[in-house]
Structure formats: structure tokens, C-alpha cells
C-alpha positions, 0 to 999 in steps of 0.5 A, a space after each residue: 749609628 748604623 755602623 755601630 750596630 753593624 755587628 748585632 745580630 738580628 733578634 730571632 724568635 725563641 732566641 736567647 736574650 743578646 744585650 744590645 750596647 745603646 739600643 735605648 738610643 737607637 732610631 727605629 731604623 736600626 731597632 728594626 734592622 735588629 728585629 725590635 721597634 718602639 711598641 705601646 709601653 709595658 708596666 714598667 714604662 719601657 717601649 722597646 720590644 722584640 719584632 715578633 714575639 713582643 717581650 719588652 728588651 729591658 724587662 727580659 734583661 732584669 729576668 735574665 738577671 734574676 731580679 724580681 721586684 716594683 715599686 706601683 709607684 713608679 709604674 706607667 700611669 696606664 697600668 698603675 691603678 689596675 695594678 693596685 686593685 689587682 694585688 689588693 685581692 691577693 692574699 700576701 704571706 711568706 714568699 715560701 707559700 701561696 699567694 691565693 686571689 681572692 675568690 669568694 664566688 666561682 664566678 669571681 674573675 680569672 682574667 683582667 683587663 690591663 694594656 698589652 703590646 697589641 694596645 698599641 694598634 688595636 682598637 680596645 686600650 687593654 685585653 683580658 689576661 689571666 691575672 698570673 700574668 698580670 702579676 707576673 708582669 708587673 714583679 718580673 717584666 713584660 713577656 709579650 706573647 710568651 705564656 706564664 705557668 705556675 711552679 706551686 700548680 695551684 691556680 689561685 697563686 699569685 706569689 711572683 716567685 711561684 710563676 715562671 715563663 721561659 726567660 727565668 733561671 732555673 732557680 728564683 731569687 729568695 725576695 721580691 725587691 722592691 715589694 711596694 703595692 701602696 701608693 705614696 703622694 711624694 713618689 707619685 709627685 716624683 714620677 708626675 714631675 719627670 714626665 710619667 718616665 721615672 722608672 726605677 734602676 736595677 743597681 737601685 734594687 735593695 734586698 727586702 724582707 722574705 715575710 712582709 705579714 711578720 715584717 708588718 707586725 713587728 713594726 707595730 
């Protein structure tokens, strides 16, 4: 296995993503001699991530291909509740404007405790994140220790495509695909039955509609 990989190079801070032929495959040996190892997983089930700057492989793949987009379903079961709980506050429209969280009080929440990469050795299961970063790991991918920032400036937004990190291209995808934030018994059996390691495939990533609100009432 090593001769394999024998010409990959090791993965190194800041550096630009470097696919990696099998590394899902791959035994922690050589994850290491590469600059990963199997971590605690990210929403989206994955567990490989980089030595030091913890960014899940396989989500910073699907942000390096400007692919945006979940199913809550399909989510680990460590983060799916949470998750569903989190987007119930957003207010959810056009993807070209806003997406305010709720704040009715100026002592609601900024943060949210979800699991992180640390959840793995540190005695407490999750930390508190801001929620841009939750919903950004949740649509786009886990990003470890990176930071996310907002492209709107307004610090209530939660619009998926109005938060950036460093791994984004400079320009967004025009949807969220999947967009589904409410459970389904026959998807949640689905994931249950595969051992909770269902998770969805991005030649599987249809496109979606670009006004959810319009979508919905058009439907009815």
C-alpha cells in the first residue's frame, strides 16, 4: 500500500487541496505518512482530515468543486438533530438575499453546541460554534480550524451561499442542491439500515430550485 502512494506528497498547511487516489482505503499508517488520520466524523459521516488544520478530505473536495447542498437525512446521527433545530430558526427565501436567524431577544444565541474535530479527545462531545459555521458545515463541508466569514456583512445571515472560507471559488454556485432540512421516516430507515454510513454522492447532486418559498406555494 505504501508503494502506492509512494508519490503523494505530504499535505501541508494552507496548502491547495491534492486529490488523493484511494485514501478512503488507505490504513493509518499511510494517512499519516501523507499528513491525514481517521478524526471524529464531520456532519457528513466522513473521518479523514488533515494533520493539523482538520478540514474533512472529502468535504473540502465537494467545496473545491463548488458543490453546495445536504440532505439532514443522510447526515451522522451526532449532528442530525442539532442540525434540524438550527435551520428551523432561519428564516429561508431566495437564495439571492438573506437568511436572518431568528433573534427575538439580544440574549438569543450566537453560538451552538454541535461536535467538532476536537470531539474526538476532548472530554466534552461538542463546543460552541458560531452558527455561521454550523450552517456552513452542514451545506458546503467540514473546514476544521478554518474560519467562515459572510460575503452579505450582515451577521444574522445564514444563506449557505452568502458564507465563504478560504477553500470557495470566487464565485458560488446559483443553488443549494440538495436543499432538504426536514426528515423522512423512509430516509432515516435508509440511513439506519446501512449502518448510520449512508451518506450521499456528488454525481448524485441534482439541481434544485433557486426560490424554495415560491417553489412551496406553487405546490400547493
Amino acid at each position: 500500500m505504501a508503494d502506492l502512494y509512494r508519490s503523494v506528497k505530504k499535505a501541508a498547511p494552507g496548502a491547495a487541496f491534492q486529490h488523493v487516489a484511494g485514501i478512503e482505503q488507505m490504513s493509518d499508517e499511510d494517512l499519516k505518512n501523507i499528513g491525514y488520520y481517521k478524526g471524529f466524523p464531520c456532519p457528513h459521516g466522513h473521518v479523514i482530515r488533515h494533520s493539523t488544520e482538520h478540514w474533512c478530505y472529502l468535504c473540502i473536495r465537494k467545496i473545491s468543486s463548488n458543490i453546495c447542498g445536504f440532505d439532514i437525512n443522510y447526515l451522522h446521527t451526532d449532528y442530525k438533530v442539532k442540525y434540524q433545530k438550527l435551520w428551523s430558526r432561519l428564516t429561508i427565501g431566495p437564495l439571492s438575499e438573506c437568511w436572518e436567524i431568528q433573534n427575538d431577544s439580544p440574549y438569543a444565541p450566537k453560538r451552538f453546541c454541535f461536535p467538532s474535530y476536537r470531539s474526538l479527545y476532548s472530554k466534552q462531545k461538542a463546543e460552541n460554534v458560531t452558527f455561521h459555521k454550523a450552517i456552513y458545515q452542514c451545506a458546503w463541508g467540514d473546514i476544521g480550524s478554518h474560519v467562515v466569514t459572510r460575503t452579505c456583512g450582515n451577521s444574522l445571515c445564514g444563506n449557505p451561499l452568502h458564507l465563504t472560507s478560504s477553500w470557495n471559488r470566487p464565485y458560488p454556485p446559483r443553488s443549494v442542491s440538495p436543499f432538504e432540512i426536514q426528515f423522512d421516516p423512509e430516509k432515516l430507515m435508509r440511513y439506519a439500515q446501512s449502518g448510520n454510513s449512508y451518506t450521499l454522492q456528488e454525481a448524485s447532486f441534482k439541481k434544485t430550485i433557486i426560490r424554495p418559498n415560491e417553489a412551496k406555494e406553487r405546490s400547493e
